[in-house]
C-alpha positions as a Markdown table, in Angstrom:
| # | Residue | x | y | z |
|---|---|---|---|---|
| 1 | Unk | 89.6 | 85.2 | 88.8 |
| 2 | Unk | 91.0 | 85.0 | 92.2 |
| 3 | Unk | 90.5 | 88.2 | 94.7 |
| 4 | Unk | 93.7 | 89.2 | 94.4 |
| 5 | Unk | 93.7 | 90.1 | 90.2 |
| 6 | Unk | 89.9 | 91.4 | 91.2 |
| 7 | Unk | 91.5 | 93.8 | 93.3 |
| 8 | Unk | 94.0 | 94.2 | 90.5 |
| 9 | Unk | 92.3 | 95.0 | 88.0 |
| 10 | Unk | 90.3 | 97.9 | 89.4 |
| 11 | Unk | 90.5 | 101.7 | 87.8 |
| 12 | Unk | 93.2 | 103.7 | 90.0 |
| 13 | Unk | 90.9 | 106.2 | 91.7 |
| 14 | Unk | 91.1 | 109.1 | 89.7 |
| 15 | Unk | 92.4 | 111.3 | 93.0 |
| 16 | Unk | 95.7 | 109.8 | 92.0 |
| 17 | Unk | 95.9 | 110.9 | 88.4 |
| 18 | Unk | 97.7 | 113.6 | 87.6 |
| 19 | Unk | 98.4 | 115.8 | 84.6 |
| 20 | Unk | 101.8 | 116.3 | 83.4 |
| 21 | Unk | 103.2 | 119.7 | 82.7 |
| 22 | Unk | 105.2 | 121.2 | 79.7 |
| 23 | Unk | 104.3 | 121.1 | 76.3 |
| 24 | Unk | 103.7 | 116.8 | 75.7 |
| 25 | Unk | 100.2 | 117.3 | 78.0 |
| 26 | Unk | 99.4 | 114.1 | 79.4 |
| 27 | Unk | 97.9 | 111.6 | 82.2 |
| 28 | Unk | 99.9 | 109.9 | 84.8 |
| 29 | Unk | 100.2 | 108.4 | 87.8 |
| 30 | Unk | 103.4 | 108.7 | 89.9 |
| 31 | Unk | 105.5 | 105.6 | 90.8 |
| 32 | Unk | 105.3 | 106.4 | 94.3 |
| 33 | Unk | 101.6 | 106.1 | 94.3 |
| 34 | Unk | 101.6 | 103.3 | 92.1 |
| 35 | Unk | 104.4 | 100.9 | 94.1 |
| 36 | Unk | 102.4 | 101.9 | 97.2 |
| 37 | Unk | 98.7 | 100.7 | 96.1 |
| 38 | Unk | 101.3 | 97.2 | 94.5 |
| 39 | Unk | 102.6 | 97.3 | 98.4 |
| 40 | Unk | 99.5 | 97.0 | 99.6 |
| 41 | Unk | 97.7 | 94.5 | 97.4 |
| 42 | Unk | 100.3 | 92.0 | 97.4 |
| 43 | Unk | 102.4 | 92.5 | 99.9 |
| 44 | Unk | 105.8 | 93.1 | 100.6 |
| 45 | Unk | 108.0 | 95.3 | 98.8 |
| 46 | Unk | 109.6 | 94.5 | 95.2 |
| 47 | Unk | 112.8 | 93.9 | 93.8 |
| 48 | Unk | 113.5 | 96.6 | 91.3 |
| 49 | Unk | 115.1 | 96.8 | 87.9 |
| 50 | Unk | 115.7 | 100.3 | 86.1 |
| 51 | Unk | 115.1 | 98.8 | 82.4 |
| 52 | Unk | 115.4 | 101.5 | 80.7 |
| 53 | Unk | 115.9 | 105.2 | 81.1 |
| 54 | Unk | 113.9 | 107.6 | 78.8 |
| 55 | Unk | 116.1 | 110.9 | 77.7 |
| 56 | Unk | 115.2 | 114.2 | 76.4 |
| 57 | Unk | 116.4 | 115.4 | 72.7 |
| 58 | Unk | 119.1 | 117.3 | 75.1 |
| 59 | Unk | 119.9 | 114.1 | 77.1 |
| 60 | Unk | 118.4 | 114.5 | 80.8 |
| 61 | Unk | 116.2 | 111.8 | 82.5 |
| 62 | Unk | 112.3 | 112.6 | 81.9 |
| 63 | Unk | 111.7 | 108.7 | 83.2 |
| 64 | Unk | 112.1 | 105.1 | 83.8 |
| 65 | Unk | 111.1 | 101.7 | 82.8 |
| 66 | Unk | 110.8 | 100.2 | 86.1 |
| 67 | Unk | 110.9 | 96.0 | 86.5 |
| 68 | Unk | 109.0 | 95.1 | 89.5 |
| 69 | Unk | 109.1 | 91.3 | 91.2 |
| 70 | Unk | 107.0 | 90.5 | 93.7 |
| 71 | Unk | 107.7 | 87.0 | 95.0 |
């Protein structure tokens, strides 16, 4: 396994976890932090593709499926 996926495949530091708030409790990490620790593993910033945007029963935006290409 080369450096890089070593480096990779290391546990986010659990500094960056977060716990989300309302009713559906649950872990995450925001996109920010993760794109930034991508960023600076393999270097230069992404194109991006919104895949998909995830609605609430009343129809606002509670996320994204993000595509990210690093070349």
């Amino acid at each position: 396994m080369t450096t890089q996926l070593q480096s990779l495949a290391k546990r986010i530091p659990k500094s960056y976890i977060k716990q989300k708030p309302g009713g559906f409790a649950a872990d995450y990490v925001s996109h920010a932090d993760i794109q930034q620790m991508l960023i600076a593993k393999l270097g230069m910033p992404p194109s991006q593709e919104i895949t998909q945007i995830i609605r609430s029963a009343d129809g606002q935006a509670q996320g994204v499926v993000l595509r990210m290409v690093f070349n």
